[in-house]
C-alpha positions as CSV (number, residue, x, y, z in Angstrom):
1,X,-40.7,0.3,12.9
2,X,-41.8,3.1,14.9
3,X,-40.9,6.6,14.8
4,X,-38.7,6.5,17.8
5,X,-37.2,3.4,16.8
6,X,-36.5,5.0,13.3
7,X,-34.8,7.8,15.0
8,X,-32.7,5.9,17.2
9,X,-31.3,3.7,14.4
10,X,-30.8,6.1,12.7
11,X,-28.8,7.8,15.6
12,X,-26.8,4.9,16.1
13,X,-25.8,4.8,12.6
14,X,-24.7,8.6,12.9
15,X,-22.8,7.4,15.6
16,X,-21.0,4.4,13.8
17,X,-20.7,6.3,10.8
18,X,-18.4,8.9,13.2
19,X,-16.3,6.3,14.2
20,X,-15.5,5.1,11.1
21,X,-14.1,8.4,9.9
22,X,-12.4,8.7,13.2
23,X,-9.8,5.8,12.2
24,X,-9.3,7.2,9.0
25,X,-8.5,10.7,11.4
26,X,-6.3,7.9,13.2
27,X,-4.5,6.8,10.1
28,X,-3.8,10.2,9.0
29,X,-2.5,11.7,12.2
30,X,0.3,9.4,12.0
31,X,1.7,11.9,9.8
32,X,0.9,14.8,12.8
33,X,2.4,13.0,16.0
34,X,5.2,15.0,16.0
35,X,6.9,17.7,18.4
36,X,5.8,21.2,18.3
37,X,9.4,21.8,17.0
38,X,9.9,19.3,14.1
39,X,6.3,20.3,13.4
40,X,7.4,23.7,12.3
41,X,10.6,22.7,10.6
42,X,8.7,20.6,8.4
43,X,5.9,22.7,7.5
44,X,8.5,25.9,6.9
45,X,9.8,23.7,4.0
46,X,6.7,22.2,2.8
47,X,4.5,25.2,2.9
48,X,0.7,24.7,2.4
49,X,-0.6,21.2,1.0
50,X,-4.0,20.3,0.3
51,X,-6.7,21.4,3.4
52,X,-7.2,18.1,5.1
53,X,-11.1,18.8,3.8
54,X,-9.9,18.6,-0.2
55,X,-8.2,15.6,0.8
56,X,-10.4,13.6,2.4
57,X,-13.1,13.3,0.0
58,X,-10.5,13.3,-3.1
59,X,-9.6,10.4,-1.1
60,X,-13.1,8.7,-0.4
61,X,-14.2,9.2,-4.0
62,X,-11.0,7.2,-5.0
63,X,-11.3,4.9,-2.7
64,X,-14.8,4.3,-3.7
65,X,-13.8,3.8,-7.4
66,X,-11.1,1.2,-5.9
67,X,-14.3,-0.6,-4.7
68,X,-15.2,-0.7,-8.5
69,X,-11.8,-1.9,-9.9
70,X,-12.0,-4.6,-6.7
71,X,-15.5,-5.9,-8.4
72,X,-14.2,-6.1,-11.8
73,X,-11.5,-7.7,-11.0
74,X,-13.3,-10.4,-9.8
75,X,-16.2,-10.4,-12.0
76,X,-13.5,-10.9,-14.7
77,X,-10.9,-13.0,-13.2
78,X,-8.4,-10.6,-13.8
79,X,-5.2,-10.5,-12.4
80,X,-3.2,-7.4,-11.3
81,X,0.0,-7.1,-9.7
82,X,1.0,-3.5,-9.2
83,X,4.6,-3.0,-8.0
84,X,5.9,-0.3,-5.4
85,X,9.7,1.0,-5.5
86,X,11.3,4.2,-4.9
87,X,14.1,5.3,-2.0
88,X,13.3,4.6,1.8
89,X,10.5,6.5,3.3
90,X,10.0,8.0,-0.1
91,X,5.7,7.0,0.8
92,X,5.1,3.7,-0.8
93,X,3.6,2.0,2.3
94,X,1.4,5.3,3.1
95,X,-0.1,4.7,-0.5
96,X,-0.1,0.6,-0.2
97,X,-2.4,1.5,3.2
98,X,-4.7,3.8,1.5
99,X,-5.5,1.4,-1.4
100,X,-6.0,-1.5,0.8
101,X,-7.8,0.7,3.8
102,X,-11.6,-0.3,2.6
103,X,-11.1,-3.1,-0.1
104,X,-11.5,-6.6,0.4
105,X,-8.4,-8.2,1.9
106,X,-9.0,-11.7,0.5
107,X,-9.1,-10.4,-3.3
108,X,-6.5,-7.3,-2.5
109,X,-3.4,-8.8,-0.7
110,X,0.2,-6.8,-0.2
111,X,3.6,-8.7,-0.5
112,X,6.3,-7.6,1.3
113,X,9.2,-10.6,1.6
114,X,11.9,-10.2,4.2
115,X,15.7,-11.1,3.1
116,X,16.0,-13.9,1.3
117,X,17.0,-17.1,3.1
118,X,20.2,-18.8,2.8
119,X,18.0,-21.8,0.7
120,X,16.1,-18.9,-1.3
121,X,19.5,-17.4,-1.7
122,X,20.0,-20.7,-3.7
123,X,17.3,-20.6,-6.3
124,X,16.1,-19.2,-9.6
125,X,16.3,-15.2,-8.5
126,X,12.2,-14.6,-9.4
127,X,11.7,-18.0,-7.5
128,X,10.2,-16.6,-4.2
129,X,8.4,-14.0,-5.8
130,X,6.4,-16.4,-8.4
131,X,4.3,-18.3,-5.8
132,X,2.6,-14.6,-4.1
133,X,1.5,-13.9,-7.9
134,X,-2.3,-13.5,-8.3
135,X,-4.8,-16.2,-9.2
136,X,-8.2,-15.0,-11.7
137,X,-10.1,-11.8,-9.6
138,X,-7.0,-11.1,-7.1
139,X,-5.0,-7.9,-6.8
140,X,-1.1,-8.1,-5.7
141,X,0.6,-5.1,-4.3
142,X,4.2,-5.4,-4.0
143,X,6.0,-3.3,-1.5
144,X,9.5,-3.6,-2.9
145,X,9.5,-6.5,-5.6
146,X,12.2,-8.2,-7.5
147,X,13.6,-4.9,-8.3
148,X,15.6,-5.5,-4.8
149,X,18.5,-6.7,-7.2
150,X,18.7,-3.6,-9.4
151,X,19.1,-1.2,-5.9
152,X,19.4,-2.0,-2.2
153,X,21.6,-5.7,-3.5
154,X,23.6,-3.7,-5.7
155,X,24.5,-1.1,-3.6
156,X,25.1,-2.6,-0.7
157,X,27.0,-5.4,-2.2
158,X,24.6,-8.5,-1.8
159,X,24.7,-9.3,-5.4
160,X,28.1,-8.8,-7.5
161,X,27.6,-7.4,-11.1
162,X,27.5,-10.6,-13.0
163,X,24.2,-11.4,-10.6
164,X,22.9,-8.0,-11.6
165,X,23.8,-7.8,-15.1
166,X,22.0,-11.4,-15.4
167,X,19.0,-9.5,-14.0
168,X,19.0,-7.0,-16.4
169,X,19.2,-9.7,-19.7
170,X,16.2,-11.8,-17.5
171,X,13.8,-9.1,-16.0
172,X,12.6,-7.7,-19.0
173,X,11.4,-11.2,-20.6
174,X,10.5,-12.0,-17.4
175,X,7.8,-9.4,-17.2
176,X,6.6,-9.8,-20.8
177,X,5.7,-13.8,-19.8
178,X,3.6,-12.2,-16.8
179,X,2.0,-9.9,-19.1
180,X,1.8,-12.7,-22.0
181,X,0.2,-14.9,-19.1
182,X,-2.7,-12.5,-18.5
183,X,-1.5,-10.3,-15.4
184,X,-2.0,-7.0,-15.9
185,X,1.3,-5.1,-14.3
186,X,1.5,-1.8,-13.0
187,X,4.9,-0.1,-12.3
188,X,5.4,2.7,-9.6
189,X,8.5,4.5,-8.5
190,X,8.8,6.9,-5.4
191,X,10.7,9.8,-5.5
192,X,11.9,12.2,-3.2
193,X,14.2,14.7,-2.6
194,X,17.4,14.3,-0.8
195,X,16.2,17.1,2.2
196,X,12.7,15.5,2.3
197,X,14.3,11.6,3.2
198,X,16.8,13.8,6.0
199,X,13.3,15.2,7.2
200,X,11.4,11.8,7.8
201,X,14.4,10.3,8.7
202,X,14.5,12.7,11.6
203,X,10.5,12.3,12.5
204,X,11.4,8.4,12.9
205,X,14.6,8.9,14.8
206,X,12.4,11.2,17.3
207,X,9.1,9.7,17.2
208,X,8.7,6.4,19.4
209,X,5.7,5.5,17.5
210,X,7.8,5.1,13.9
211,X,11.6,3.7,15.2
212,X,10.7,0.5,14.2
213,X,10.7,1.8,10.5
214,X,13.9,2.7,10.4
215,X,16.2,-0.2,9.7
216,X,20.3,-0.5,9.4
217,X,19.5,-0.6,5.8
218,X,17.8,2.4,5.7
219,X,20.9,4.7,7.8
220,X,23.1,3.4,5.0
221,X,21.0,4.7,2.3
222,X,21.9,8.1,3.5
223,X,25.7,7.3,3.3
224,X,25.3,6.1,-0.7
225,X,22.8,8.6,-2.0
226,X,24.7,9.0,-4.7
227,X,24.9,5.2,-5.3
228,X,21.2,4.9,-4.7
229,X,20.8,7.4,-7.3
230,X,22.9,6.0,-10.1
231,X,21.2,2.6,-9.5
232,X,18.0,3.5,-9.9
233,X,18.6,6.0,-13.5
234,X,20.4,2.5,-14.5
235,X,17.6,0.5,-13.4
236,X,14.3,3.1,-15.0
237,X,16.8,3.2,-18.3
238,X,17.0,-0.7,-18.8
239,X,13.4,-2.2,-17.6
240,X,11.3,0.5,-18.9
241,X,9.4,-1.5,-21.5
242,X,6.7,-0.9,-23.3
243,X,4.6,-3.8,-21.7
244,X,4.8,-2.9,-18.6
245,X,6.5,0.7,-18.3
246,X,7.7,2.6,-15.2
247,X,5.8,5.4,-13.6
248,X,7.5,7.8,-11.6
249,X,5.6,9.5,-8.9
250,X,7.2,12.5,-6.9
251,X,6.6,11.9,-3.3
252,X,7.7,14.9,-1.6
253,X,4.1,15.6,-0.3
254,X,2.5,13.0,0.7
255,X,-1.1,13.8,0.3
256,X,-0.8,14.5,-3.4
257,X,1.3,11.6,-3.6
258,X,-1.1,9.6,-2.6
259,X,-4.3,11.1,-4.8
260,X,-2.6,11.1,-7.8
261,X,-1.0,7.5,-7.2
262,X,-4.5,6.0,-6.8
263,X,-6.0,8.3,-9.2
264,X,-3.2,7.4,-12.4
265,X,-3.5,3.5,-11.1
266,X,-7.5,3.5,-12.1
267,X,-6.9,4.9,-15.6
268,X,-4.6,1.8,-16.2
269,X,-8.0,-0.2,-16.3
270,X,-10.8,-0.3,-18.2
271,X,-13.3,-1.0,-15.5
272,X,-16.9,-0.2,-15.0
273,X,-19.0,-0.7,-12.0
274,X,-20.8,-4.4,-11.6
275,X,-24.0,-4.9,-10.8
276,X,-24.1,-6.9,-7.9
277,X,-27.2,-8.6,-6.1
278,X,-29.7,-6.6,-4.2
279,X,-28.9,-7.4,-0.8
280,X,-31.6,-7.3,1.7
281,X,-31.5,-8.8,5.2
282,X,-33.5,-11.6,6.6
283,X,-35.3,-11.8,9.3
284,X,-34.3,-13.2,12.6
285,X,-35.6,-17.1,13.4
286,X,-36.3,-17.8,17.3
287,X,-36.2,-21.2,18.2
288,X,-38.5,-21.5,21.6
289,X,-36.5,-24.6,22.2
290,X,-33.1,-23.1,22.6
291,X,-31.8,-21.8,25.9
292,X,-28.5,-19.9,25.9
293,X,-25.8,-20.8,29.0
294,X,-24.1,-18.5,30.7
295,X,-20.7,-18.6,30.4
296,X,-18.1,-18.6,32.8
297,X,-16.5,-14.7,33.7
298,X,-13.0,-15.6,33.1
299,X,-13.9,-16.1,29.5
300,X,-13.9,-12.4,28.7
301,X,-11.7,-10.1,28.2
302,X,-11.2,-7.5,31.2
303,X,-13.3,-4.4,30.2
304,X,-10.7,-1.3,31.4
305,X,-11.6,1.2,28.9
């Protein structure tokens, strides 16, 4: 390769290397596409969290270690399921996206069921959550889990208290046969104040971009606080077991949130970094015999950007 040649790869990689780190810019201005005035409200009662610089290589170096637990995994055939509870908008998908953002999505795969069906409705309770648990060298996240019973069913009446109190006798033992069974499982809860779920509520409501997160669900959850609140001491105080305990992260800023989510979630594992392969890449093969057709225009997409 020639020096100019050298120089322009290596500009082109500059240049690919920029936009890479612009979407991850892109996913965290989600978090900034607010008005000027909302803007304000929210940073009066935050005050200052962690220069974007801190965070984003705190966040690259744990993302990098995720890499590390991904290739364990599978060089083991381990099996993980890591669950994700805590009140609405309380940060658990923003954590969920950060996790997945550069690991393999065929090893690391997010579960989030919709209401159960009138059929599903029928079954064993855990009966629609058993068939998304991992195989050997796969990673589950669960965003909301069987814990639905213990809070949003309770509350909001979908289960009665015989239902629940049947979950509380089964959930426990339920667990330990996971763990028994070789999955390693990982417990998170979300927690945020009562002003800081008003707040995002707010940045939905007003942002066009994040309506769709807000669900009839959701509104009532402001109503029953309270409720919310009783249901989930109830719920920490009788499934906190020692095989698989409950982790309570405060949520209220979301950065640190998110750091010392991913951070605590390594130290559950005793991983090391795999060797892999040297990969090296192999040369291109002409065949003199091959002629390529053109195809037809309406084929591709429209270029307007």
């Amino acid at each position: 390769m020639s020096p100019d040649d050298f120089k322009a790869a290596e500009d082109w990689l500059e240049a690919e290397l920029k936009d890479e780190l612009d979407e991850d810019f892109e996913i965290e201005m989600e978090d900034a596409v607010l008005s000027m005035k909302i803007r304000e409200i929210y940073r009066k009662a935050h005050g200052e969290t962690i220069p974007r610089p801190e965070y984003f290589r705190a966040l690259l170096r744990l993302q990098s270690e995720l890499i590390k637990l991904q290739d364990w995994v599978v060089a083991n055939g381990e099996k993980v399921v890591v669950i994700f509870e805590g009140r609405d908008s309380a940060g658990k998908g923003g954590v969920i996206k950060r996790i997945t953002q550069r690991l393999n999505p065929r090893v690391v795969r997010t579960v989030a069921l919709p209401a159960p069906t009138e059929r599903e409705k029928s079954q064993w309770y855990f009966q629609r959550y058993v068939p998304h648990l991992p195989a050997g060298g796969e990673i589950v996240l669960f965003d909301r889990s069987w814990y639905n019973r213990a809070g949003v069913e309770r509350v909001m009446g979908f289960a009665d208290e015989t239902q629940v109190e049947q979950f509380f006798q089964d959930v426990p033992e339920f667990e330990r046969m996971l763990v028994r069974s070789g999955i390693r499982l990982v417990k998170y809860w979300f927690s945020i104040t009562d002003e800081e779920q008003q707040m995002r509520f707010l940045i939905r409501i007003h942002d066009p971009l994040k309506q769709w997160k807000l669900s009839p669900m959701d509104l009532q959850s402001r109503i029953k606080w309270e409720d919310y609140t009783a249901a989930k001491e109830d719920m920490l105080a009788r499934t906190n077991i020692d095989e698989a305990p409950w982790y309570i992260v405060p949520g209220n800023d979301k950065k640190r949130a998110r750091l010392n989510c991913i951070d605590h979630l390594l130290s559950r594992f005793p991983y090391e970094e795999i060797e892999g392969e040297e990969i090296s890449l192999p040369n291109r093969v002409y065949n003199s015999n091959y002629e390529r057709h053109v195809l037809p225009p309406e084929l591709y997409v429209p270029s307007k950007y």
